[in-house]
N, CA, C and O of each residue as an XYZ file, in Angstrom:
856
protein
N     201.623     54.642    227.682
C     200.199     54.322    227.837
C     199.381     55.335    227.049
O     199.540     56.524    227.326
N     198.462     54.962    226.029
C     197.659     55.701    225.794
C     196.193     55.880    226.409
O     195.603     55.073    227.127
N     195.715     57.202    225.933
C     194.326     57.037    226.996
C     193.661     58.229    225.365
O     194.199     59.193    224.819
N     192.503     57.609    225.132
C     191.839     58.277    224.382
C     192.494     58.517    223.121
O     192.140     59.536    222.529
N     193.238     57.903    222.669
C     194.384     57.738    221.570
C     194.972     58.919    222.141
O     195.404     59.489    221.139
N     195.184     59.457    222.879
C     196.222     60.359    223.060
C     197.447     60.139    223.831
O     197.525     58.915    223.718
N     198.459     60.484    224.538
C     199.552     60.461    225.181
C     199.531     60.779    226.460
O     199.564     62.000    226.617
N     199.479     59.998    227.714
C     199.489     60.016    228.845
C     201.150     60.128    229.210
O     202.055     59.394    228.813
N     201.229     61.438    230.206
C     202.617     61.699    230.002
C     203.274     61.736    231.441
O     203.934     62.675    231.886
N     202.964     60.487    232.123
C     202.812     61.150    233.742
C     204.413     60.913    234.606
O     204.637     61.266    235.764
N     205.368     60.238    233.688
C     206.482     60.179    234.375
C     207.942     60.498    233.684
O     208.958     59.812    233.570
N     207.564     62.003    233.220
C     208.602     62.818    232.352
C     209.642     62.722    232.816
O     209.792     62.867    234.029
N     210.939     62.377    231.770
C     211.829     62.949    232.873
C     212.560     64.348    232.344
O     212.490     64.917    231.254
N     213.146     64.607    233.321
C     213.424     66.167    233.385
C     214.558     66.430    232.273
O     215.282     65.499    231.918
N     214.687     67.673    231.753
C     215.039     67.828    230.733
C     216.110     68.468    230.830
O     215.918     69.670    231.015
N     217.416     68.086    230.770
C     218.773     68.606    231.587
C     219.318     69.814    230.622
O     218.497     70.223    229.800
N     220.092     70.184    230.626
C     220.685     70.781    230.097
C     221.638     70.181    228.802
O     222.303     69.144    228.807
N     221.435     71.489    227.343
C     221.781     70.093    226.023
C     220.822     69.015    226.003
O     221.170     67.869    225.718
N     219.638     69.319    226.291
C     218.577     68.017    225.687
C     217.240     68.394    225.664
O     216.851     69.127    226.574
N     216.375     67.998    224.711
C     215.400     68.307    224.405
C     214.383     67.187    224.520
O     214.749     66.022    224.364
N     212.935     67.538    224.825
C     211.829     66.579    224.256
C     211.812     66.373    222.922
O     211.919     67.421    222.285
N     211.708     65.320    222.229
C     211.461     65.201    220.881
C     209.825     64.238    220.656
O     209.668     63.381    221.526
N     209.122     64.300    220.006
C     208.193     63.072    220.038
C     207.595     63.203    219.006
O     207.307     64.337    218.622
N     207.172     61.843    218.121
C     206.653     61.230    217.561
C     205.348     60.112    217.004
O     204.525     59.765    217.850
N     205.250     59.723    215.948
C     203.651     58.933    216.192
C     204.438     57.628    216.145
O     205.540     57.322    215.689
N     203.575     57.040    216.715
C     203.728     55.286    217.039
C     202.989     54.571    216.175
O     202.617     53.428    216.442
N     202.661     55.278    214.877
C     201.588     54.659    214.309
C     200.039     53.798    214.406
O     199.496     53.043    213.599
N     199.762     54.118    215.304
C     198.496     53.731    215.899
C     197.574     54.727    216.415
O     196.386     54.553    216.686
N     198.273     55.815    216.520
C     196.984     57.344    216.864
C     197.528     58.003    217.933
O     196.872     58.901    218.460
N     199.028     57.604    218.501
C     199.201     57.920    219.696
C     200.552     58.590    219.453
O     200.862     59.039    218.350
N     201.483     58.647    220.718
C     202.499     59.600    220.175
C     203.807     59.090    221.563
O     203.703     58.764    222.746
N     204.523     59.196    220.966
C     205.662     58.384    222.126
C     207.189     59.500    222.179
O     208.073     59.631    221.333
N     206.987     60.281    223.748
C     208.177     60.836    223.987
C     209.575     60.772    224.501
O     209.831     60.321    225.618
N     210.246     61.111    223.886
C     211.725     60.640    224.797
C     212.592     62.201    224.271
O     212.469     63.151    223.499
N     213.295     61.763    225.077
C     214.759     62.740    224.997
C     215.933     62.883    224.573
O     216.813     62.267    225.175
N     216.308     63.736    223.410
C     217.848     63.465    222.999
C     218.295     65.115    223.060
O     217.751     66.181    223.345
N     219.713     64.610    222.580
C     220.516     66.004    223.021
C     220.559     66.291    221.787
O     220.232     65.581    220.836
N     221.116     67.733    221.794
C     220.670     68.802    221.101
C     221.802     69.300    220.927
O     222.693     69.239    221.773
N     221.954     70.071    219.377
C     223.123     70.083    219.258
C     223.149     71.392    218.506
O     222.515     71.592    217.470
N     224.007     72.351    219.165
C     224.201     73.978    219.192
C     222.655     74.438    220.104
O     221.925     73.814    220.874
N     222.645     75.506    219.680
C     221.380     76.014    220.948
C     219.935     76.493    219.920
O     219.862     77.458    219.159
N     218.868     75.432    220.228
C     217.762     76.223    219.733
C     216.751     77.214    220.935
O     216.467     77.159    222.131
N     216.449     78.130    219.703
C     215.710     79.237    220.815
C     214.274     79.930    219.839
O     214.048     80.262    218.675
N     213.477     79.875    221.292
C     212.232     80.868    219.798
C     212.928     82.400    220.583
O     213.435     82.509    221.699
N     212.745     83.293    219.676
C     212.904     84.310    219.568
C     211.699     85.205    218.973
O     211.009     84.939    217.988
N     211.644     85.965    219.543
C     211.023     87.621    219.446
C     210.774     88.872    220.339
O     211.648     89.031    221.192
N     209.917     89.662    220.332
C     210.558     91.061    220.855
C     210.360     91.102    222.184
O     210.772     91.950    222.976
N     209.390     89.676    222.492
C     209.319     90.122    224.437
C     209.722     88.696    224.597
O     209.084     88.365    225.596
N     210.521     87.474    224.139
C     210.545     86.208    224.615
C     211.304     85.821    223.892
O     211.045     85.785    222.689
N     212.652     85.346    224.458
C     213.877     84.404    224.124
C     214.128     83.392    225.258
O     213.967     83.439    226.478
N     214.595     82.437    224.381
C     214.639     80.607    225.331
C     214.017     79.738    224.488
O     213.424     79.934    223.427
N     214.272     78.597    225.210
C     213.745     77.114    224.979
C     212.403     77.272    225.080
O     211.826     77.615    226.112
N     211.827     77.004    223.910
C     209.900     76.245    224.527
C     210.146     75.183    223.767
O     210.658     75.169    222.648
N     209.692     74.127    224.532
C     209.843     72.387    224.424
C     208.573     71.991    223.843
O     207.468     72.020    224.385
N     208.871     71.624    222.689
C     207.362     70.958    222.325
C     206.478     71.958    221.692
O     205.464     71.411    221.259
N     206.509     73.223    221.489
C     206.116     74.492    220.968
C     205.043     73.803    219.562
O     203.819     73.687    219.498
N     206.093     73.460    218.602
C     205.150     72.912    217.497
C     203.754     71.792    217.747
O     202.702     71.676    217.119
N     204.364     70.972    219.109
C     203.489     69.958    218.571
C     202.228     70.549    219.900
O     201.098     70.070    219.808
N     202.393     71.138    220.573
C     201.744     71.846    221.451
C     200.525     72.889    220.057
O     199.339     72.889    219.726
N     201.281     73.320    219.835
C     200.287     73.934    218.358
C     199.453     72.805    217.718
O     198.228     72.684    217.694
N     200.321     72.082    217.253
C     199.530     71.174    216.214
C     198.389     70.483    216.979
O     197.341     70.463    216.334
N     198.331     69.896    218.225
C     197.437     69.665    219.122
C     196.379     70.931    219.251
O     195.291     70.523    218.843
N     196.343     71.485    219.417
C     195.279     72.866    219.489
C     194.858     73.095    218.210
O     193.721     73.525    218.018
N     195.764     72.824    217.118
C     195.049     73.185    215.785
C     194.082     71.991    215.019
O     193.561     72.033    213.905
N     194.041     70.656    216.302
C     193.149     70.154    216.122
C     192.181     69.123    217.428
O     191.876     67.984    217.782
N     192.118     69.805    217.563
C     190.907     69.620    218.909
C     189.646     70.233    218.706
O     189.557     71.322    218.140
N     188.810     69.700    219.068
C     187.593     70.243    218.625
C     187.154     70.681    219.790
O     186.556     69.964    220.592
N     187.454     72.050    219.990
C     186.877     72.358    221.727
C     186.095     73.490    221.303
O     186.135     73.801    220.113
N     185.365     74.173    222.139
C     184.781     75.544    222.389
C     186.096     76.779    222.309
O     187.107     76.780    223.012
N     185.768     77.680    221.355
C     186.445     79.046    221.065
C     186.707     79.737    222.493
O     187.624     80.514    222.762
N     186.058     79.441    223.036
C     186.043     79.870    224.515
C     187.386     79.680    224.924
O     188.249     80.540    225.096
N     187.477     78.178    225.087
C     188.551     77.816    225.611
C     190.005     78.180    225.235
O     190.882     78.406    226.069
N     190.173     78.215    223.895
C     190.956     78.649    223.425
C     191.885     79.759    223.379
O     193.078     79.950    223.145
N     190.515     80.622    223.799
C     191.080     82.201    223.940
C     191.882     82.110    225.195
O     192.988     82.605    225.411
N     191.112     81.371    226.004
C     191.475     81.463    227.510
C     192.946     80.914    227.547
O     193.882     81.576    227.996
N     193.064     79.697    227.057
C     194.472     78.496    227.188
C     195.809     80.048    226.110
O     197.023     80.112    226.302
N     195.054     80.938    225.181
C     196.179     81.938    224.650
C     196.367     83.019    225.214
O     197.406     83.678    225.186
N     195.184     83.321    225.867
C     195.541     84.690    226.955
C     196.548     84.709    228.477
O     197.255     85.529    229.062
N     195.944     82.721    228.746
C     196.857     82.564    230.317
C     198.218     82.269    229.754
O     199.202     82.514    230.452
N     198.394     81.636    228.250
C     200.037     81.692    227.956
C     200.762     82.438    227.439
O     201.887     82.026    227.154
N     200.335     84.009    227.084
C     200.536     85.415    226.775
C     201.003     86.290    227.954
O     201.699     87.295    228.099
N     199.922     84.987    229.144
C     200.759     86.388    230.533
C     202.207     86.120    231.071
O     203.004     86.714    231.797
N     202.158     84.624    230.180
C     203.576     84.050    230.822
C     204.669     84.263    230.568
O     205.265     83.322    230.044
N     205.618     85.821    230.851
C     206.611     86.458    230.685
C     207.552     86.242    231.088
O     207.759     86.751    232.190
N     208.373     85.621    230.648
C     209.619     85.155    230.715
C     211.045     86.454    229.976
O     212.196     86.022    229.924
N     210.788     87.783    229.535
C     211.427     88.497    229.545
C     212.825     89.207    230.366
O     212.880     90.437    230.358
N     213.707     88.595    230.918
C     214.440     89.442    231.640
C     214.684     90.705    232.192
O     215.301     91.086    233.186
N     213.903     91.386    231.104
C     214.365     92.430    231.198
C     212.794     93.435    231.783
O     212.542     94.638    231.708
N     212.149     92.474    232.245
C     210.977     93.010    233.118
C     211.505     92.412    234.574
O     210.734     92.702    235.488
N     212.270     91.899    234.839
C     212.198     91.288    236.681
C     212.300     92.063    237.181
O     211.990     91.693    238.313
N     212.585     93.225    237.238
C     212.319     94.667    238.572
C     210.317     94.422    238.645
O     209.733     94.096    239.679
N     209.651     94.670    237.356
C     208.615     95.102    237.922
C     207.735     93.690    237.366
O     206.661     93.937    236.819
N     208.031     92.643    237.449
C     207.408     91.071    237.540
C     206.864     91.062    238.703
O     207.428     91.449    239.726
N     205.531     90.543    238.624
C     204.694     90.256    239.857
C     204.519     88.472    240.365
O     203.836     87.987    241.267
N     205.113     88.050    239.722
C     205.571     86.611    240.223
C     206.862     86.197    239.375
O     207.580     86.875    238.640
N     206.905     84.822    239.740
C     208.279     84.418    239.439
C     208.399     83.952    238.100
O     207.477     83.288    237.627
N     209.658     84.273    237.261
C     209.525     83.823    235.920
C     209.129     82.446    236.085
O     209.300     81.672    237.027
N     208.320     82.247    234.484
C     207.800     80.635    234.604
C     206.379     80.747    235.185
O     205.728     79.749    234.877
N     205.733     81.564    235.870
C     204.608     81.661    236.812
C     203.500     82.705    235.921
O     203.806     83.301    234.888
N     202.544     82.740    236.405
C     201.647     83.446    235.784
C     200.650     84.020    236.851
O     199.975     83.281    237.568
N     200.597     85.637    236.916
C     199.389     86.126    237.659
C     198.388     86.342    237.045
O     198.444     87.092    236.071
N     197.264     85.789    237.410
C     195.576     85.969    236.701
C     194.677     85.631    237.862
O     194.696     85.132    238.987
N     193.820     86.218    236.903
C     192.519     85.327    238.389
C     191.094     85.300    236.793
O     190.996     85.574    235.597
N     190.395     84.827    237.816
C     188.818     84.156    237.216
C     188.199     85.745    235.879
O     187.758     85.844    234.733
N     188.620     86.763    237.179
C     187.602     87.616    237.083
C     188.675     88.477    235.628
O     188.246     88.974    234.587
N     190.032     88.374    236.084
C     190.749     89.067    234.875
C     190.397     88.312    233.391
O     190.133     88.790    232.287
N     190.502     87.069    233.821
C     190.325     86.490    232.390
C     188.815     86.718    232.120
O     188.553     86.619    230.922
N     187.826     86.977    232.860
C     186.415     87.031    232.127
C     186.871     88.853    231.290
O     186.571     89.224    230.155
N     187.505     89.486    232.165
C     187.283     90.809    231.243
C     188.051     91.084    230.262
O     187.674     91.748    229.296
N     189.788     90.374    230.459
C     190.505     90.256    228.847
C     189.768     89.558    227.906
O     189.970     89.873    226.733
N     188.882     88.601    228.159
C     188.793     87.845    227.239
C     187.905     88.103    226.727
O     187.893     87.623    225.594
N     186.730     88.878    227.061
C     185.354     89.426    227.377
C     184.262     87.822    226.885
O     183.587     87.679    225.865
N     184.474     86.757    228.144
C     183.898     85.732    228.603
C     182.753     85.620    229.836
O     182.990     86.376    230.778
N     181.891     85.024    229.929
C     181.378     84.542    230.939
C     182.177     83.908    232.051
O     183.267     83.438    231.725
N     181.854     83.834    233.151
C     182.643     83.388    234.185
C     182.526     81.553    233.878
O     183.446     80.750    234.031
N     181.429     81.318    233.519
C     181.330     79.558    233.549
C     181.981     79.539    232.162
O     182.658     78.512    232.125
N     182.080     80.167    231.069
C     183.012     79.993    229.975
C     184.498     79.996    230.561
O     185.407     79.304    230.102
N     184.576     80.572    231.270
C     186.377     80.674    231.908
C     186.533     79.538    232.939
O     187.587     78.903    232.974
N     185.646     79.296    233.673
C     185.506     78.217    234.594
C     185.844     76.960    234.142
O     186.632     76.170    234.662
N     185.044     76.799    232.903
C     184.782     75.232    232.299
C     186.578     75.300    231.520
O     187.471     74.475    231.714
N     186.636     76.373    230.771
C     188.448     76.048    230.282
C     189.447     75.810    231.027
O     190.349     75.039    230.699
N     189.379     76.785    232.705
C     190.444     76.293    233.052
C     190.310     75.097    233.700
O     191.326     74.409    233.801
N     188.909     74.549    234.331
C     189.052     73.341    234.681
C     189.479     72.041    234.135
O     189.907     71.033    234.697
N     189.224     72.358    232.734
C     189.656     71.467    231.457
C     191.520     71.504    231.134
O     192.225     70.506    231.276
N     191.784     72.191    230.910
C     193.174     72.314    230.905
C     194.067     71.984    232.227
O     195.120     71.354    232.322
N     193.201     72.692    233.301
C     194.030     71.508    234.233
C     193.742     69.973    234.626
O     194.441     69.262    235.348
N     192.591     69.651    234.000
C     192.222     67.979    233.754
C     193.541     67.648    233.385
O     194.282     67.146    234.230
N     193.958     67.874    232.168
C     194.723     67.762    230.898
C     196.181     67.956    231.455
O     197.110     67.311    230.969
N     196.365     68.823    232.447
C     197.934     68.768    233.205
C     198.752     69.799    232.335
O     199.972     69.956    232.284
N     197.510     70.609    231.507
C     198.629     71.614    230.705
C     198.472     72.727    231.928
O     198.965     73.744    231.440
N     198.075     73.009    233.140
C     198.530     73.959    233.895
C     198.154     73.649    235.444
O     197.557     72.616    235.746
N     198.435     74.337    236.125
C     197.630     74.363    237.611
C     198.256     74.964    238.376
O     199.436     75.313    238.346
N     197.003     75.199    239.549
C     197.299     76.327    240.670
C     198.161     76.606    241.593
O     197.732     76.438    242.735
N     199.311     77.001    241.494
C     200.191     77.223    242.267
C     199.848     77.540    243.835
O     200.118     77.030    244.923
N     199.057     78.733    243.324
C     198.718     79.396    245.034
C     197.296     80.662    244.348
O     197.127     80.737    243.131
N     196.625     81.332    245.108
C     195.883     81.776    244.885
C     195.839     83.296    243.855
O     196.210     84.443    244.104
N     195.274     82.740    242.757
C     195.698     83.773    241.749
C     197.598     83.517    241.155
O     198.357     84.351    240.661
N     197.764     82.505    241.375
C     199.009     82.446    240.293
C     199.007     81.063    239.921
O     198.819     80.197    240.776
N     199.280     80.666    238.213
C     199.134     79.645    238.083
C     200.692     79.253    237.487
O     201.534     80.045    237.065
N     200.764     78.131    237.570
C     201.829     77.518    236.432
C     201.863     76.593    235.403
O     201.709     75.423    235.752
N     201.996     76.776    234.427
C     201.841     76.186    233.248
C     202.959     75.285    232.994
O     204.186     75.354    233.049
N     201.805     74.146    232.601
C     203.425     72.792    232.273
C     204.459     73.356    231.364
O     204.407     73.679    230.177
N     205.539     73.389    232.363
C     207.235     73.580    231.729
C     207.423     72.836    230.594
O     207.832     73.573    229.696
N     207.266     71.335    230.127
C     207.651     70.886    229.388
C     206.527     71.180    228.064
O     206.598     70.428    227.093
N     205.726     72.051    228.073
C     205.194     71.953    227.027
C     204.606     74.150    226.603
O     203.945     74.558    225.648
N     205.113     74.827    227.564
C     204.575     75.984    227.107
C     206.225     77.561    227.903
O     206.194     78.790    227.844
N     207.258     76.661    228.466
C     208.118     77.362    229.268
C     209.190     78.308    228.469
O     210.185     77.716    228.052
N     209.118     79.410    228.264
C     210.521     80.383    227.468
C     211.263     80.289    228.809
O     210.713     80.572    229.874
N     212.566     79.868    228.708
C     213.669     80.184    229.077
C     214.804     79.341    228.746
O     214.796     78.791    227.644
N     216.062     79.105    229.770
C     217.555     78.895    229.704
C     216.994     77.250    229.986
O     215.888     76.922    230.416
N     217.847     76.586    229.693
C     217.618     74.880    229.809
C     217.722     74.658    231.380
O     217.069     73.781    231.945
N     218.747     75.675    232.164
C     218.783     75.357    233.547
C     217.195     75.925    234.286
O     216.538     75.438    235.207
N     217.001     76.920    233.586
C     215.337     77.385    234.342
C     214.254     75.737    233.899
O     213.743     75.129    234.840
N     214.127     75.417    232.987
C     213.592     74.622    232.682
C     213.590     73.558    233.731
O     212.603     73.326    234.428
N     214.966     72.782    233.840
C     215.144     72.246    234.927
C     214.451     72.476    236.297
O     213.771     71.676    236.939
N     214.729     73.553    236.546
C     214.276     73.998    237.806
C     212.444     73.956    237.786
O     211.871     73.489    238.771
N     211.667     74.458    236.641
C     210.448     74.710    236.356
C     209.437     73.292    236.934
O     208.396     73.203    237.585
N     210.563     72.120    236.179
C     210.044     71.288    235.569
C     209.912     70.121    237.121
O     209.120     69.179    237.134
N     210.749     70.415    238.183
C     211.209     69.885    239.393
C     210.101     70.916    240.339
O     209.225     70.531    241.114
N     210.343     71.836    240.105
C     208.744     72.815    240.901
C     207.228     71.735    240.700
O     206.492     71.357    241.611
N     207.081     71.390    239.026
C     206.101     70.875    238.968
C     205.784     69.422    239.694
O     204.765     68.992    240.234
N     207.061     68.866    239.483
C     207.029     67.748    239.794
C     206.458     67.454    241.348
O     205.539     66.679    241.612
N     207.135     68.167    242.205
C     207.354     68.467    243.640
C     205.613     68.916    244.001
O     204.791     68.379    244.743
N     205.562     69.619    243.485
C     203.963     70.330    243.612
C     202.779     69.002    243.364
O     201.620     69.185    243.736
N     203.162     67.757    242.751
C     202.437     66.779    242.302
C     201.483     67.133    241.620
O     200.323     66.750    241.770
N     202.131     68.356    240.317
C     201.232     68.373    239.088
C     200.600     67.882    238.625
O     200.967     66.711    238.714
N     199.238     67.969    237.768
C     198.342     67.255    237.407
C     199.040     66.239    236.200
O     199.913     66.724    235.480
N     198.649     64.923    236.028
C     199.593     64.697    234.810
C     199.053     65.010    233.309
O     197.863     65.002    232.991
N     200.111     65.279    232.472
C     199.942     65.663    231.520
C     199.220     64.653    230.173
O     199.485     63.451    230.147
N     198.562     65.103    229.399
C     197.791     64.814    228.417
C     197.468     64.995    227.210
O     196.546     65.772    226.961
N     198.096     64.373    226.251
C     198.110     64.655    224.989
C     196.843     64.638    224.425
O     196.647     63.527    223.932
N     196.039     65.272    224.304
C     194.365     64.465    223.994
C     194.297     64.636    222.205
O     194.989     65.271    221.409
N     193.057     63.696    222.049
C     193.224     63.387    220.530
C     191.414     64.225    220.221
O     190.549     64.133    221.093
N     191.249     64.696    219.377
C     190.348     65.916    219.123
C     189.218     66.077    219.353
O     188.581     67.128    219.427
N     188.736     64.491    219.546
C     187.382     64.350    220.302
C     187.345     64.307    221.876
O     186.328     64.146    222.550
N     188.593     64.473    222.333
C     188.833     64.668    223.906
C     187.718     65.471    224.490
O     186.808     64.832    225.019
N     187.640     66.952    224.473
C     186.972     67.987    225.120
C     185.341     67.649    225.280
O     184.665     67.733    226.305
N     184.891     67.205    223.827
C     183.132     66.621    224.074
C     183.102     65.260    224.953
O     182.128     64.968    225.648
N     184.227     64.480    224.857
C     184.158     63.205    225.582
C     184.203     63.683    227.524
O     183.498     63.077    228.331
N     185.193     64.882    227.956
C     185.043     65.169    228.801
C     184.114     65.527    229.365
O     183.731     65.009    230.414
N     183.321     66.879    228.562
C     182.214     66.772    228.696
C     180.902     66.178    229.003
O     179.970     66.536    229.723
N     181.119     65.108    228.201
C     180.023     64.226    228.439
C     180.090     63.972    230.056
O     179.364     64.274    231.004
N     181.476     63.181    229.876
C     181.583     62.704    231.446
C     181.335     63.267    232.312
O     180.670     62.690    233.173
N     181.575     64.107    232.442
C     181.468     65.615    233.839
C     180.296     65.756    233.868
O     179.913     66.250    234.929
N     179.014     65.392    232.683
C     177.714     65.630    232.896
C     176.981     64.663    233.222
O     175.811     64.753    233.595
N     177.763     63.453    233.077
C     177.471     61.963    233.402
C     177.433     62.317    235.202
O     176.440     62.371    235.928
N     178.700     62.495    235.516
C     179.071     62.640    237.101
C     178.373     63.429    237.904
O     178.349     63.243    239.120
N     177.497     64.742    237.096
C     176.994     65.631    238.024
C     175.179     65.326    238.061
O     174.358     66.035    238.644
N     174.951     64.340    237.433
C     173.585     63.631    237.047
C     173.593     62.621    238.397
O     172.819     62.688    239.352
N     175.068     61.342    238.131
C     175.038     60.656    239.297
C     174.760     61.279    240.614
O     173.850     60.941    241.372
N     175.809     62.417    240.859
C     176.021     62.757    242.059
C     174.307     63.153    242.293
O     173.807     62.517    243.222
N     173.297     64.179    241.521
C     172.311     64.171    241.846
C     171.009     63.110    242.223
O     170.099     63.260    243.038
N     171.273     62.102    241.391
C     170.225     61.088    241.664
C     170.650     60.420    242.972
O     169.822     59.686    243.511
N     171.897     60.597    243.572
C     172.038     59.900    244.583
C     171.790     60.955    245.587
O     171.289     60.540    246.632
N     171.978     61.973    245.529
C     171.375     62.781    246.513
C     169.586     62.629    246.804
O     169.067     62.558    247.919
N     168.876     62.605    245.497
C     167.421     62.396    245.890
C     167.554     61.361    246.491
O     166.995     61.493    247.579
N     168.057     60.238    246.375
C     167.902     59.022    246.922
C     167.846     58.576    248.368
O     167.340     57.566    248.858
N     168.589     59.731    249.008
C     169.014     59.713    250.217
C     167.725     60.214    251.575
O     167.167     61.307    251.670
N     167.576     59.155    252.359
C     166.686     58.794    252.884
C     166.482     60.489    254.095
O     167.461     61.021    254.619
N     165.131     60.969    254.258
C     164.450     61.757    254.790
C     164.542     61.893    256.395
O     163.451     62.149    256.904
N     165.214     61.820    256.957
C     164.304     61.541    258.254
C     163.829     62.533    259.192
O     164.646     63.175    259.852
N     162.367     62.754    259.336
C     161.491     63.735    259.864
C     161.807     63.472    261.506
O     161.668     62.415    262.122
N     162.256     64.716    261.987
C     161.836     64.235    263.640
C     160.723     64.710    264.300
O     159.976     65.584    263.860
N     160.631     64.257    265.139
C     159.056     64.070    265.803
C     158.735     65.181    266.593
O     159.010     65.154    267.792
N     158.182     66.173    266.077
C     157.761     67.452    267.075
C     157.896     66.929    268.640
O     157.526     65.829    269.051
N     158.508     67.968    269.402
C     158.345     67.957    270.833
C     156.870     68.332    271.492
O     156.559     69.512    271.658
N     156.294     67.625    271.728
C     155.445     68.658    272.764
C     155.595     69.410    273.767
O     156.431     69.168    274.637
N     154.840     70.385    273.790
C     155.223     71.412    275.041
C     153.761     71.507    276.349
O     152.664     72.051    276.483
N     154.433     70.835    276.877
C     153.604     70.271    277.887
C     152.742     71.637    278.888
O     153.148     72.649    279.459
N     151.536     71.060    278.722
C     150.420     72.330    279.008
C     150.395     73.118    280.334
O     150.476     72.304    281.253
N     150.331     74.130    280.702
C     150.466     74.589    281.808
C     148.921     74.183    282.547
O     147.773     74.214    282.102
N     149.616     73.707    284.177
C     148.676     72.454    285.070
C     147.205     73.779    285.178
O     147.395     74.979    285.373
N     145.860     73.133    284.993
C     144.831     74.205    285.849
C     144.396     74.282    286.926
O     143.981     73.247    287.448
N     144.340     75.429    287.584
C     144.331     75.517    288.890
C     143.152     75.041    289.353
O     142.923     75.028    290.562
């Protein structure tokens, strides 16, 4: 199903071990995923992150064309920078590999953002099903599209999300972010005019009945 020429991705299936997401254009503006196996072991590599990231390129190529606010951007590279998947940090990891600790207020000062600049990105990205809130101050980021590790962590990542009834995922096509926009300003206009609308009702002073004269 497409939605906005982009890729509505809401019934993944899980990505076993020896197999990868692969996906492609359908020639019409949209993009169609499936799964094949994989043959010897691919891995990104560098000095703090080895493993599988699924979809890595086209996860890029999507960001390298969306037309969103710089804002956002920083934000969607700073919350997937905290996501350390290193081994060789799990003594002093403050959540679980695959997981991410942040809050509102960290990302306004790494990023040096406004709070409604950080607000409006992450609400947007979890529209989009590229992340969401685990529990308070830890988030998780869709496995199948941003996860370093072993194909069996993946597995496991990807069954967390599922279970959690993750937001579904969303390939959006570059005019996505202003179209959201719009809408969200469409919705918060409705919600107001229907609030004026909503009928008054004055109640009727009590009287306080006069003391009798003697």
């Amino acid at each position: 199903m497409i939605i906005s020429e982009g890729l509505l991705m809401g019934h993944l299936p899980i990505v076993r071990p020896g197999e990868r997401v692969v996906a492609r254009s359908d020639g019409k503006g949209g993009l169609i995923l499936g799964v094949e196996k994989i043959k010897g072991r691919e891995f990104a590599v560098s000095a703090e992150v080895s493993g599988y990231v699924l979809d890595a390129r086209l996860l890029m190529d999507v960001l390298g064309s969306l037309k969103m606010p710089g804002s956002w951007f920083q934000v969607w590279c700073k919350v997937v920078a905290l996501q350390n998947a290193n081994r060789a940090d799990d003594q002093v990891r403050l959540v679980a590999r695959g997981f991410v600790r942040t809050s509102q207020r960290h990302l306004q000062t790494t990023c040096k953002l406004s709070a409604a600049s950080v607000n409006e990105a992450s609400q947007f990205f979890v529209h989009i099903g590229w992340m969401r809130t685990a529990k308070r101050g830890v988030l998780q980021l869709n496995p199948w599209l941003t996860v370093a590790g072993t194909s069996g962590e993946q597995e496991k990542w990807q069954q967390i999300w599922i279970d959690a009834q993750g937001p579904v995922c969303i390939i959006p096509n570059s005019d996505y972010p202003s179209e959201w926009r719009k809408a969200r300003e469409a919705e918060k206009k409705a919600a107001e005019a229907l609030r004026r609308k909503e009928k008054v009702v004055t109640l009727r002073q009590r009287r306080t009945p006069g003391r009798a004269s003697a």
